[in-house]
DRENVEX-652419 format. One record per atom (N, C-alpha, C): residue in one letter; atom name; x, y, z. Coordinates in steps of 0.1 Angstrom, whole numbers. Example, Ala and Ser with C-alpha at 12.3 -4.5 7.8 and 13.67 -1.06 7.14 Angstrom:
2
r residu: a | atome: N | X: 132 | Y: -57 | Z: 78
r residu: a | atome: CA | X: 123 | Y: -45 | Z: 78
r residu: a | atome: C | X: 132 | Y: -33 | Z: 78
r residu: s | atome: N | X: 128 | Y: -22 | Z: 71
r residu: s | atome: CA | X: 137 | Y: -11 | Z: 71
r residu: s | atome: C | X: 129 | Y: 0 | Z: 79
END
This chain:
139
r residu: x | atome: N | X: 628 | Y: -417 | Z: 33
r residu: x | atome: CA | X: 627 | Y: -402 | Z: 33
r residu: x | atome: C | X: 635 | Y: -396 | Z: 21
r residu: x | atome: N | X: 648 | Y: -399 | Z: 17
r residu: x | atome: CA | X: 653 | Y: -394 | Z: 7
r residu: x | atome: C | X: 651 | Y: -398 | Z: -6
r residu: x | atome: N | X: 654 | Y: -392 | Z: -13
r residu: x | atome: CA | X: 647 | Y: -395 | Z: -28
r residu: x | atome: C | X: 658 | Y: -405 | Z: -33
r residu: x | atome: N | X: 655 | Y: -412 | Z: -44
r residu: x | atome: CA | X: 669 | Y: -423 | Z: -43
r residu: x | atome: C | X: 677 | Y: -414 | Z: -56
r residu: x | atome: N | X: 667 | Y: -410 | Z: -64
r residu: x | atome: CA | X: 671 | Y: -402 | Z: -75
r residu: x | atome: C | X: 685 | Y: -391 | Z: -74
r residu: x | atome: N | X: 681 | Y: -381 | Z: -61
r residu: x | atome: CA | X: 692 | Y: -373 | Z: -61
r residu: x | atome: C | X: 697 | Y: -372 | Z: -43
r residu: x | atome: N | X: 689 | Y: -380 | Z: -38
r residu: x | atome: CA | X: 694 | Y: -383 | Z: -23
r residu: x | atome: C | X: 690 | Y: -372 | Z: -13
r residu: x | atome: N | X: 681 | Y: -365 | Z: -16
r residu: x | atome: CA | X: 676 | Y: -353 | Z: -7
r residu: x | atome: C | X: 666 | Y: -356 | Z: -4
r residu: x | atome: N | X: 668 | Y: -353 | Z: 12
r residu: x | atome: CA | X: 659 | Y: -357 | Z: 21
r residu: x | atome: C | X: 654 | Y: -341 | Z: 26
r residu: x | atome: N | X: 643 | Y: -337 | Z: 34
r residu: x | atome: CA | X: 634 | Y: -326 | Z: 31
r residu: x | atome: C | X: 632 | Y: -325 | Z: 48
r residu: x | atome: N | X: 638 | Y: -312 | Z: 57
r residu: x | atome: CA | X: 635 | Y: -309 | Z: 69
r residu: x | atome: C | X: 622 | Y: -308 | Z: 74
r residu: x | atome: N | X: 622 | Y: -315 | Z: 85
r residu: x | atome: CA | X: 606 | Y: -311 | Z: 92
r residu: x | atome: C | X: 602 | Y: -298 | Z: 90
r residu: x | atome: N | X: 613 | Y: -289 | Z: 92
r residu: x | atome: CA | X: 607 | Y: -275 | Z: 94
r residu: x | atome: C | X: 604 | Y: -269 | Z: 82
r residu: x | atome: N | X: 606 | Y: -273 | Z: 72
r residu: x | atome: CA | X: 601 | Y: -273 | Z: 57
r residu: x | atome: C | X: 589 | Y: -270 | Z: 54
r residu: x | atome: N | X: 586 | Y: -280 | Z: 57
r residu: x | atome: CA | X: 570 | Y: -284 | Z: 56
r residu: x | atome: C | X: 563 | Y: -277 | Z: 72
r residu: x | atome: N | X: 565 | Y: -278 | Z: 77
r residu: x | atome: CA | X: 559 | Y: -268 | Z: 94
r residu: x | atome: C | X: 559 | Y: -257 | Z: 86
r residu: x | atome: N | X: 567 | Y: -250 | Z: 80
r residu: x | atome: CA | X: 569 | Y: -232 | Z: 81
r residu: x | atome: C | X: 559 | Y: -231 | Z: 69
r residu: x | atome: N | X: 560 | Y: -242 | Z: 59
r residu: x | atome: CA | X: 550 | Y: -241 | Z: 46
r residu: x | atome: C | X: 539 | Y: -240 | Z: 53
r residu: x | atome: N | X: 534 | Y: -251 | Z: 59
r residu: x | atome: CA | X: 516 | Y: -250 | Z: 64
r residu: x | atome: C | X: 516 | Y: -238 | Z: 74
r residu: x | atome: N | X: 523 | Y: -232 | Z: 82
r residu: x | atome: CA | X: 523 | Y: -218 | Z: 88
r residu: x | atome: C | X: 521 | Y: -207 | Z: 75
r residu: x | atome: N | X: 525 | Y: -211 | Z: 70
r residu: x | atome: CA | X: 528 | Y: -198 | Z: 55
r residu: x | atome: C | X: 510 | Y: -197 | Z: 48
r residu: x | atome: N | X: 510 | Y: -211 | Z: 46
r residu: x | atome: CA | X: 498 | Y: -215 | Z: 37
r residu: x | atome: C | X: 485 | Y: -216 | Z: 45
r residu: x | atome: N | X: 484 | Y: -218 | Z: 62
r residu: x | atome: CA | X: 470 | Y: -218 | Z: 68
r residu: x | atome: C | X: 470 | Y: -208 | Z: 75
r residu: x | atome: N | X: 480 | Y: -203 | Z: 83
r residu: x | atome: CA | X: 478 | Y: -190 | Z: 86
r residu: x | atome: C | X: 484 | Y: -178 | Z: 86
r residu: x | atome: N | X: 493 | Y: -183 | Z: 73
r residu: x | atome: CA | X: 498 | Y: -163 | Z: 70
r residu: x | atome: C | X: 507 | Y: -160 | Z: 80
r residu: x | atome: N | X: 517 | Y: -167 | Z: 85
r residu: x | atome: CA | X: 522 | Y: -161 | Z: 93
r residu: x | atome: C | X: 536 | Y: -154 | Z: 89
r residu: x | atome: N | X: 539 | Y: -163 | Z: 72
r residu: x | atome: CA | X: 551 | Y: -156 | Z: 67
r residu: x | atome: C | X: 548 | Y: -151 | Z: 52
r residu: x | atome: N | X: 553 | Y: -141 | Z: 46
r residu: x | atome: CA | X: 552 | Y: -137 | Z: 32
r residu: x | atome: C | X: 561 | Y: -148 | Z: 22
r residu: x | atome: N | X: 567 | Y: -152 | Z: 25
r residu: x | atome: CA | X: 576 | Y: -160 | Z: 18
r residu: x | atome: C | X: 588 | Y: -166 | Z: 26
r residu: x | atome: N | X: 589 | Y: -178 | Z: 21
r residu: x | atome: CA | X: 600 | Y: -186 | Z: 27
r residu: x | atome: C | X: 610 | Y: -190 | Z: 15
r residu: x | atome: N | X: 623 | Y: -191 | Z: 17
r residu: x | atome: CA | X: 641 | Y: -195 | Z: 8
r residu: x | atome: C | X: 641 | Y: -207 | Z: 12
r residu: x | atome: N | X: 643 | Y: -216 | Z: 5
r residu: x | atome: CA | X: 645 | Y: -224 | Z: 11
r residu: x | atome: C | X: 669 | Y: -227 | Z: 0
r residu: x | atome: N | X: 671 | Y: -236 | Z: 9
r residu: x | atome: CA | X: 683 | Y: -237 | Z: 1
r residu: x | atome: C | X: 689 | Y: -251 | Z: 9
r residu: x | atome: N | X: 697 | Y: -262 | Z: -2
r residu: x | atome: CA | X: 701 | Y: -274 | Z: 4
r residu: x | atome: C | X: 717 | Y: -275 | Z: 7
r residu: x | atome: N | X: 711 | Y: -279 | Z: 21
r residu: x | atome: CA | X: 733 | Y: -284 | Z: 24
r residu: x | atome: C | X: 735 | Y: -294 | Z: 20
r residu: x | atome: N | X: 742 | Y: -294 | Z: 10
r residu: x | atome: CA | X: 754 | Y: -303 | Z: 5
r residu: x | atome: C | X: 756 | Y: -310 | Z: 18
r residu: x | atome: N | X: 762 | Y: -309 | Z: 25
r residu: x | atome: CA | X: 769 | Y: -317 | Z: 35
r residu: x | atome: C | X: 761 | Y: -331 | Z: 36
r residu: x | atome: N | X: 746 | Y: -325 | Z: 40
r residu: x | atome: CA | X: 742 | Y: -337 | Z: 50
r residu: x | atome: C | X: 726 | Y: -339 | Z: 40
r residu: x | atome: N | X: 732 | Y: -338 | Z: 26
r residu: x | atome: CA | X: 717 | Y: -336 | Z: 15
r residu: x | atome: C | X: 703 | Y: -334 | Z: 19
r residu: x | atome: N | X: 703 | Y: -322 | Z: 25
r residu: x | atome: CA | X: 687 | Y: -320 | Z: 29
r residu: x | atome: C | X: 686 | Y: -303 | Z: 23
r residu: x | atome: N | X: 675 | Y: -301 | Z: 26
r residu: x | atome: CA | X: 665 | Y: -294 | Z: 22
r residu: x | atome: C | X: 662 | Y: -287 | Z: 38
r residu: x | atome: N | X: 665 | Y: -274 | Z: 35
r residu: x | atome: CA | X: 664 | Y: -269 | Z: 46
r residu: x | atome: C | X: 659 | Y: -249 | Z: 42
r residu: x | atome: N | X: 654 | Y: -244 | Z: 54
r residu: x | atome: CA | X: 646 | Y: -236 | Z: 56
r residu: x | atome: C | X: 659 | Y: -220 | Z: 53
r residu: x | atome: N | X: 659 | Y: -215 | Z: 45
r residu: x | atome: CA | X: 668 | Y: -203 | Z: 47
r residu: x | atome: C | X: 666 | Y: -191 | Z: 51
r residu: x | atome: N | X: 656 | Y: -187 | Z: 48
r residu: x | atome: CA | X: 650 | Y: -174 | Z: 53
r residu: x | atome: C | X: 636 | Y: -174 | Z: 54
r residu: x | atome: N | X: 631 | Y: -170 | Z: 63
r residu: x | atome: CA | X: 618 | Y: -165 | Z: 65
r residu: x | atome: C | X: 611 | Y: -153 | Z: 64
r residu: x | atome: N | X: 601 | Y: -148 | Z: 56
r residu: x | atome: CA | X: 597 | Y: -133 | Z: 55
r residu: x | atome: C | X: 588 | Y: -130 | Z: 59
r residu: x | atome: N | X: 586 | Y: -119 | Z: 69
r residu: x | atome: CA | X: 577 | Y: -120 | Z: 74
r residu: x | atome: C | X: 565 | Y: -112 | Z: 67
r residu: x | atome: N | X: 547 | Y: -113 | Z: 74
r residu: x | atome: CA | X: 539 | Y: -111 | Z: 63
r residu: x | atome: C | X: 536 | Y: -96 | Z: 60
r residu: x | atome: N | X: 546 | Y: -87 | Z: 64
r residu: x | atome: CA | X: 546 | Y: -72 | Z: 59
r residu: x | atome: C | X: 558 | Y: -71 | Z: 49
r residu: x | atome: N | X: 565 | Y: -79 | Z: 47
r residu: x | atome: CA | X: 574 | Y: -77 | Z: 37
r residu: x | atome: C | X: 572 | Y: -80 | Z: 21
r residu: x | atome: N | X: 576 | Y: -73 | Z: 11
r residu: x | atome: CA | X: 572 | Y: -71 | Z: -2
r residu: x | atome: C | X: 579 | Y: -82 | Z: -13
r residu: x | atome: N | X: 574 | Y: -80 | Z: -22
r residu: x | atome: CA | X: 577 | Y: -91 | Z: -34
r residu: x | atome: C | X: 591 | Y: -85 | Z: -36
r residu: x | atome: N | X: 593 | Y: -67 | Z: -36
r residu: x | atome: CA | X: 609 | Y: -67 | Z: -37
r residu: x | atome: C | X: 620 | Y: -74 | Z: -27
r residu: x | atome: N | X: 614 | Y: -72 | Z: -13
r residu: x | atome: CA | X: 622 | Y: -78 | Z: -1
r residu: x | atome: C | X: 621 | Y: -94 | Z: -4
r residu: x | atome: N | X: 610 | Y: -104 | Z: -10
r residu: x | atome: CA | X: 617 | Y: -111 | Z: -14
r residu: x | atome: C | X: 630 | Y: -117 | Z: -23
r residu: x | atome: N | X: 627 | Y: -108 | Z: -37
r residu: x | atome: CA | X: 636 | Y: -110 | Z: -44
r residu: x | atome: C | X: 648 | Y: -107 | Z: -41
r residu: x | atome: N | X: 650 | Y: -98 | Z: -29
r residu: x | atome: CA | X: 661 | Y: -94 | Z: -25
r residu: x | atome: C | X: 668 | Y: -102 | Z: -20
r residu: x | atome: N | X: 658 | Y: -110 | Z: -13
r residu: x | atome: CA | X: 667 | Y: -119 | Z: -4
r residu: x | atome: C | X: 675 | Y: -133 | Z: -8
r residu: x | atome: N | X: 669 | Y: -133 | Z: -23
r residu: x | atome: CA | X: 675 | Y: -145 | Z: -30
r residu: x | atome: C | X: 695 | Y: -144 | Z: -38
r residu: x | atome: N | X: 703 | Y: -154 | Z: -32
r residu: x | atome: CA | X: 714 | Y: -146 | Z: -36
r residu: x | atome: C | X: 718 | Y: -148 | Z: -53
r residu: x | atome: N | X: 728 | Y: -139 | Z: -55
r residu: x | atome: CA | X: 727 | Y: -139 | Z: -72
r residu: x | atome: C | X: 737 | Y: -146 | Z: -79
r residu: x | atome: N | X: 744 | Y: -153 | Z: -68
r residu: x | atome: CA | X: 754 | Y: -163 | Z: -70
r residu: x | atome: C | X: 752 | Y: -182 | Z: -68
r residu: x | atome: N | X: 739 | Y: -182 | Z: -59
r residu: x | atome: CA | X: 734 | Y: -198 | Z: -54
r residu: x | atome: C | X: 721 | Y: -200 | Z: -56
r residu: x | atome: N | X: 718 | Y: -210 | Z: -62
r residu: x | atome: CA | X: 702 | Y: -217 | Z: -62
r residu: x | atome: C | X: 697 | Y: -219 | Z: -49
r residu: x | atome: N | X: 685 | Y: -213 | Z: -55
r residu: x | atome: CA | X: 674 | Y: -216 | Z: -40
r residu: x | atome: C | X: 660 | Y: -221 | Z: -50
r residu: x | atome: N | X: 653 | Y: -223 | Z: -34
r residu: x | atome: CA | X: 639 | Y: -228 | Z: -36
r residu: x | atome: C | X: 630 | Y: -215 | Z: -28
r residu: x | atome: N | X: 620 | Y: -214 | Z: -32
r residu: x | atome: CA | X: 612 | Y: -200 | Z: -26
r residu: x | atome: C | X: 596 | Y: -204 | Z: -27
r residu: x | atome: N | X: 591 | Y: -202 | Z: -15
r residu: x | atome: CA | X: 578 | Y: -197 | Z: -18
r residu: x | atome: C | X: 573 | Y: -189 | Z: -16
r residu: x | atome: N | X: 560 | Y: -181 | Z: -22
r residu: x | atome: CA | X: 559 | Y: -168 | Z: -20
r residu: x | atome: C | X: 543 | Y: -164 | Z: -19
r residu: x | atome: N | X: 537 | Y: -161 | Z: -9
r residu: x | atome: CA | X: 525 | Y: -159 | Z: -8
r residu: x | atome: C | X: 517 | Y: -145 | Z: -16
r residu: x | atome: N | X: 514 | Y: -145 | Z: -27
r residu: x | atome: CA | X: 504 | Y: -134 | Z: -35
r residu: x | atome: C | X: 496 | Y: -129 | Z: -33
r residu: x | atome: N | X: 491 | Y: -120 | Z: -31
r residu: x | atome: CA | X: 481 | Y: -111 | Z: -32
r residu: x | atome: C | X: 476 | Y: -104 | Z: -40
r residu: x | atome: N | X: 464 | Y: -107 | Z: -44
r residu: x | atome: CA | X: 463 | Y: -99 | Z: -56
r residu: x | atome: C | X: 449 | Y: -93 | Z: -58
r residu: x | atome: N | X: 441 | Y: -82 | Z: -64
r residu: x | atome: CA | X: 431 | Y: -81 | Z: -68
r residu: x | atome: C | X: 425 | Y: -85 | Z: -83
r residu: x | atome: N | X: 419 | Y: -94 | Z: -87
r residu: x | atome: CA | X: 411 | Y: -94 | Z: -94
r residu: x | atome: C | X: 405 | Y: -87 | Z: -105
r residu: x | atome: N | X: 399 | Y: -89 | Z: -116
r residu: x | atome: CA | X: 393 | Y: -81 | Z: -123
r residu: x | atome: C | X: 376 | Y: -78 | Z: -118
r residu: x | atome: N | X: 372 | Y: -83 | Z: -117
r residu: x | atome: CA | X: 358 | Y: -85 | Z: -107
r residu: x | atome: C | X: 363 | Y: -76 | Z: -94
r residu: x | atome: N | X: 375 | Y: -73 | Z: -89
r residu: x | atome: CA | X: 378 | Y: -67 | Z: -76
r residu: x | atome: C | X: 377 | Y: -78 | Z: -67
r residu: x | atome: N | X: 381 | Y: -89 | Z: -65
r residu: x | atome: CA | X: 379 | Y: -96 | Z: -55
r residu: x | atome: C | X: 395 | Y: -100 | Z: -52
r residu: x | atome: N | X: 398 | Y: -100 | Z: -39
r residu: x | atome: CA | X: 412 | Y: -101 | Z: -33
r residu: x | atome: C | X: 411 | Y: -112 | Z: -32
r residu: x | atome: N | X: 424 | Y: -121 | Z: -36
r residu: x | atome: CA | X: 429 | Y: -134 | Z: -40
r residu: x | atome: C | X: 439 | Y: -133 | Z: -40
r residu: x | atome: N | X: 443 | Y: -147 | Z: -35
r residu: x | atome: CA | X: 458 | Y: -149 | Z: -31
r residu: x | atome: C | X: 466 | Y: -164 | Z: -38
r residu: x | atome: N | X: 476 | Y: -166 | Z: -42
r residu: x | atome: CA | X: 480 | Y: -177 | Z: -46
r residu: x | atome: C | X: 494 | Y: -178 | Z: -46
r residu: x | atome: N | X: 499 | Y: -191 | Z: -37
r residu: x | atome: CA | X: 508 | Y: -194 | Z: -36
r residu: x | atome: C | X: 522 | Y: -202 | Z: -43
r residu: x | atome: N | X: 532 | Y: -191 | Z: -51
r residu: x | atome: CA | X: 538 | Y: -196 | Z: -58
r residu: x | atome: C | X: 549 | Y: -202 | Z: -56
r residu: x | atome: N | X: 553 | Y: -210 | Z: -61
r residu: x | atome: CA | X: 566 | Y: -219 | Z: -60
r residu: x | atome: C | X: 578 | Y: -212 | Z: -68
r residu: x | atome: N | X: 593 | Y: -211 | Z: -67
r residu: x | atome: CA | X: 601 | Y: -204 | Z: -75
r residu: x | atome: C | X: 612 | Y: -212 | Z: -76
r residu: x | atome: N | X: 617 | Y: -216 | Z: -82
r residu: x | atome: CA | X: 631 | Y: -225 | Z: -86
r residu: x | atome: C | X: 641 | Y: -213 | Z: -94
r residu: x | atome: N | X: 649 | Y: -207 | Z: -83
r residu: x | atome: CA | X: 658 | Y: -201 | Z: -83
r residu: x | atome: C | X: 678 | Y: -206 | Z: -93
r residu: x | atome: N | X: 678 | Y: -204 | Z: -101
r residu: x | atome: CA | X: 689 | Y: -208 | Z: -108
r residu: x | atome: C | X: 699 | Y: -202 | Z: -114
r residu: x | atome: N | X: 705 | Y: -189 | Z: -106
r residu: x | atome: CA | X: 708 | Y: -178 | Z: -115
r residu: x | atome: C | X: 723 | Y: -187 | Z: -123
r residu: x | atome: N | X: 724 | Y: -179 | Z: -133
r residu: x | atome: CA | X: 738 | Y: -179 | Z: -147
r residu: x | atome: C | X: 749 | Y: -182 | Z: -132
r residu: x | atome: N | X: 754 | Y: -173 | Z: -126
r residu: x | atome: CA | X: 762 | Y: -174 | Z: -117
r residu: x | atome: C | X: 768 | Y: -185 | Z: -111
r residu: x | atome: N | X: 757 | Y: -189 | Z: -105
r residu: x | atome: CA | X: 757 | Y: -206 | Z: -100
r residu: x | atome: C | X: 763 | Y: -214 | Z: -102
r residu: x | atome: N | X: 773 | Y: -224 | Z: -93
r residu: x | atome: CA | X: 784 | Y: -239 | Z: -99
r residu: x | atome: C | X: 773 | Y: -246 | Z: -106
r residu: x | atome: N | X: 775 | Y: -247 | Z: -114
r residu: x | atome: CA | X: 767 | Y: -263 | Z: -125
r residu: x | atome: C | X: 765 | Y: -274 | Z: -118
r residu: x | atome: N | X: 773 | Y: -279 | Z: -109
r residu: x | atome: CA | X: 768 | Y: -288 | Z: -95
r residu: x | atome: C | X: 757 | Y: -284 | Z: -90
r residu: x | atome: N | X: 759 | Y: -273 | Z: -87
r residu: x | atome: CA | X: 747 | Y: -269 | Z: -75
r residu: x | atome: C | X: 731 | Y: -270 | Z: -88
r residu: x | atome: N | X: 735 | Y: -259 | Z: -99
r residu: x | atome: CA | X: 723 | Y: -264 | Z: -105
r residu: x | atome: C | X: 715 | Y: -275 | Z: -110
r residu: x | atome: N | X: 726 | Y: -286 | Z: -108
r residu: x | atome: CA | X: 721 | Y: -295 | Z: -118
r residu: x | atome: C | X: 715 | Y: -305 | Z: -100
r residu: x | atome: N | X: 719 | Y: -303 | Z: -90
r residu: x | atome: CA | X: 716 | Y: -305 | Z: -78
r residu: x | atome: C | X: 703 | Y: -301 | Z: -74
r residu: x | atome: N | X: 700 | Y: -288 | Z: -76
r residu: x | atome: CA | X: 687 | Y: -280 | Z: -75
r residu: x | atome: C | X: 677 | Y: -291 | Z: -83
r residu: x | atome: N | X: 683 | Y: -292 | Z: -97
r residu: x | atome: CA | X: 673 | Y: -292 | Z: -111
r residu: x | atome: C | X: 666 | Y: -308 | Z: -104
r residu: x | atome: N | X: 673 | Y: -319 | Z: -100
r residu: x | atome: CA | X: 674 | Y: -332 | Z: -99
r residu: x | atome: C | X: 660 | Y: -332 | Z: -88
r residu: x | atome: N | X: 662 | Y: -321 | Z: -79
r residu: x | atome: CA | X: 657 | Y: -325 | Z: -64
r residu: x | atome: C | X: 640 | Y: -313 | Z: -68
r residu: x | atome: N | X: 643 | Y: -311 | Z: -76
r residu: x | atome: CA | X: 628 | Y: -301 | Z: -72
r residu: x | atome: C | X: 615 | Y: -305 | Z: -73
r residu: x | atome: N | X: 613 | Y: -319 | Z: -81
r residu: x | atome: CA | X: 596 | Y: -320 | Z: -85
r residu: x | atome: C | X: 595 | Y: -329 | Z: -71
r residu: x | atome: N | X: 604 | Y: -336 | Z: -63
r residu: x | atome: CA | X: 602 | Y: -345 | Z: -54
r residu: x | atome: C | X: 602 | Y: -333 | Z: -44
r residu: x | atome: N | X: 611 | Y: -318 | Z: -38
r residu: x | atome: CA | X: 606 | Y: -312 | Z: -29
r residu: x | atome: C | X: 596 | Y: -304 | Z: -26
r residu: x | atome: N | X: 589 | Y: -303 | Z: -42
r residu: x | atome: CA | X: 574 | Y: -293 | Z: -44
r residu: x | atome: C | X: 564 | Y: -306 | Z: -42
r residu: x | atome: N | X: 566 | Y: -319 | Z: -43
r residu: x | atome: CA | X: 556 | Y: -325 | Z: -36
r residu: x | atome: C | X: 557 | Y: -324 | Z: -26
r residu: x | atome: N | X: 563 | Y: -319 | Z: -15
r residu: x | atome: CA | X: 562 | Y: -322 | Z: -4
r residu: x | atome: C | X: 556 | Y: -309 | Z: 5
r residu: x | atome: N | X: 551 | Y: -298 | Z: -5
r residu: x | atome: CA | X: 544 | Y: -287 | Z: 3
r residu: x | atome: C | X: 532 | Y: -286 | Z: -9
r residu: x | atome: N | X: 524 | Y: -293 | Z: 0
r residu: x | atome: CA | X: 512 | Y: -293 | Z: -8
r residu: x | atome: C | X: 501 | Y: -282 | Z: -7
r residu: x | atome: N | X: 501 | Y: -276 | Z: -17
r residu: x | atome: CA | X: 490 | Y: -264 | Z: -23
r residu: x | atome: C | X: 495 | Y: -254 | Z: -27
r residu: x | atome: N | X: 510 | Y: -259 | Z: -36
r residu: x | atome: CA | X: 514 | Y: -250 | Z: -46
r residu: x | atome: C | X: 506 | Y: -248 | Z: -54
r residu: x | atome: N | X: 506 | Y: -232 | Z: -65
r residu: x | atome: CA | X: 495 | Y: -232 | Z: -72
r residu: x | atome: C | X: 501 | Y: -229 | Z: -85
r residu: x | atome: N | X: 513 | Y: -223 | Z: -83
r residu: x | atome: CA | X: 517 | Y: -218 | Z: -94
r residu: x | atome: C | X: 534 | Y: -220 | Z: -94
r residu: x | atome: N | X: 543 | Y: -224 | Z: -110
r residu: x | atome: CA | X: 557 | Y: -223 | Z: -105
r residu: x | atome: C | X: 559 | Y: -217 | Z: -116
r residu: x | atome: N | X: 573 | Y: -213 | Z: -109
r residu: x | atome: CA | X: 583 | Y: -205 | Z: -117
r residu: x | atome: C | X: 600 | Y: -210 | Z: -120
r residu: x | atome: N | X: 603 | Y: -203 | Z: -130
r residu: x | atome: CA | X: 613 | Y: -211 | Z: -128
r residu: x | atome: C | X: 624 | Y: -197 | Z: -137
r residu: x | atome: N | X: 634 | Y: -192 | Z: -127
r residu: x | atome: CA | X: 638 | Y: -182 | Z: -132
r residu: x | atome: C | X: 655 | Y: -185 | Z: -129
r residu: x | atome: N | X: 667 | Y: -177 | Z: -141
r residu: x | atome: CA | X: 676 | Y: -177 | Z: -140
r residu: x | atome: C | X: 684 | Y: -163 | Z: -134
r residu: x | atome: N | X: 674 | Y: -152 | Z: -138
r residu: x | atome: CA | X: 677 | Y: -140 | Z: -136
r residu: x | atome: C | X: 664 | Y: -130 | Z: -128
r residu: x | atome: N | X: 665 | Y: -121 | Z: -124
r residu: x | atome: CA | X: 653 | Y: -115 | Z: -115
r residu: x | atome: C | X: 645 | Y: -110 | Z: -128
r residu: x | atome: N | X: 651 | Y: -108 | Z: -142
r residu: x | atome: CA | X: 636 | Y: -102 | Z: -150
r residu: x | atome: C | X: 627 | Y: -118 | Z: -151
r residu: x | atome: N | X: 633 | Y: -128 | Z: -156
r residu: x | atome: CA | X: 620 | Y: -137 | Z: -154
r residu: x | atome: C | X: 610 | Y: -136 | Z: -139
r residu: x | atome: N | X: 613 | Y: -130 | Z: -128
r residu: x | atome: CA | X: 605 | Y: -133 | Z: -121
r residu: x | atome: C | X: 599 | Y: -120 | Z: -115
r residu: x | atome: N | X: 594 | Y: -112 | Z: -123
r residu: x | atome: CA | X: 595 | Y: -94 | Z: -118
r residu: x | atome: C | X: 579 | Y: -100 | Z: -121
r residu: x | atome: N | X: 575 | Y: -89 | Z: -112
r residu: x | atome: CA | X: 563 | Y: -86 | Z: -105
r residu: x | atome: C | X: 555 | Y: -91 | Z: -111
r residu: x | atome: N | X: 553 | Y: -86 | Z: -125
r residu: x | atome: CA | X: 547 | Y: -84 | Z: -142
r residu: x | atome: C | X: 542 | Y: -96 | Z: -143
r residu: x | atome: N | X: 552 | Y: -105 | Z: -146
r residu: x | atome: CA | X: 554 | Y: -118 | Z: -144
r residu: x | atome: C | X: 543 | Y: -123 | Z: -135
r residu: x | atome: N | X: 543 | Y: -126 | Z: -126
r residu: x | atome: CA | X: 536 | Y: -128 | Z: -114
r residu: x | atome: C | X: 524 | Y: -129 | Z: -116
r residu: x | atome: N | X: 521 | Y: -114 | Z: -116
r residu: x | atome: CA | X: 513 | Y: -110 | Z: -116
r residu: x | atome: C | X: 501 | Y: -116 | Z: -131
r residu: x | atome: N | X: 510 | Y: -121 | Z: -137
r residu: x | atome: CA | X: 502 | Y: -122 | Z: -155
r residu: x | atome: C | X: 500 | Y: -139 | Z: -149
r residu: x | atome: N | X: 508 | Y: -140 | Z: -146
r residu: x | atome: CA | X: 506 | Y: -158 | Z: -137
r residu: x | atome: C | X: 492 | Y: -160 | Z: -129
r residu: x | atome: N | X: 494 | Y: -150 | Z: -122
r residu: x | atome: CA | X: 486 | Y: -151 | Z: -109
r residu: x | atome: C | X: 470 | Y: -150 | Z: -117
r residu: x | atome: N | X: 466 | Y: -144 | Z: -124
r residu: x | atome: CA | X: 453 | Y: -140 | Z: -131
r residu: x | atome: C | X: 447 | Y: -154 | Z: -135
END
């Protein structure tokens, strides 16, 4: 189960809350963030699906790496509503260098593990990851 690379192993509820997020909408976005203690990959917040891309960002803190996914919505040029699910590798300046380089180690093994990401990001500060952004991705 753990990766031998950086020793993180990935919560059931991980992947449950992902396929809840991804088959039926039940959350706007999920935090995810790893305990040190016991090297796993664990679920930090849940958003529910009336909450906004700011209430995401909000919820990410400006001092610790996280992992995020974020369900999009978006209209089209043709006008057709589409949706795509981004991945966010959270890393702000702030952050122990441990913890980053902990994040950096463990991410391509924990985005395999929720399958039908469509898009990633990879931000240090909230302008890399502002709407604009997103939104120029998401097209």
């Amino acid at each position: 189960m753990a990766n031998a690379a950086s020793g993180m192993a990935v919560s059931d509820e991980c992947k449950l809350k992902f396929l809840e997020l991804k088959a039926k909408r039940n959350f706007r976005f999920i935090v995810f963030k790893i305990d040190e203690r016991i090297q796993q990959v664990m679920v930090d917040k849940l958003g529910q699906p009336d909450e906004s891309y700011d209430d995401f960002t909000a919820s990410l803190p400006a001092d610790e790496c996280r992992y995020a996914v974020f369900d999009f919505d978006f209209v089209t040029d043709e006008n057709c509503q589409k949706s795509k699910i981004f991945f966010i590798a959270w890393s702000p300046d702030a952050a122990r260098v441990r913890s980053k380089m902990l994040y950096a180690s463990s991410k391509d093994r924990f985005k395999r593990e929720l399958d039908g990401i469509q898009v990633e990001l990879q931000a240090t500060d909230p302008s890399e990851m502002s709407i604009d952004i997103v939104k120029g991705r998401a097209l």
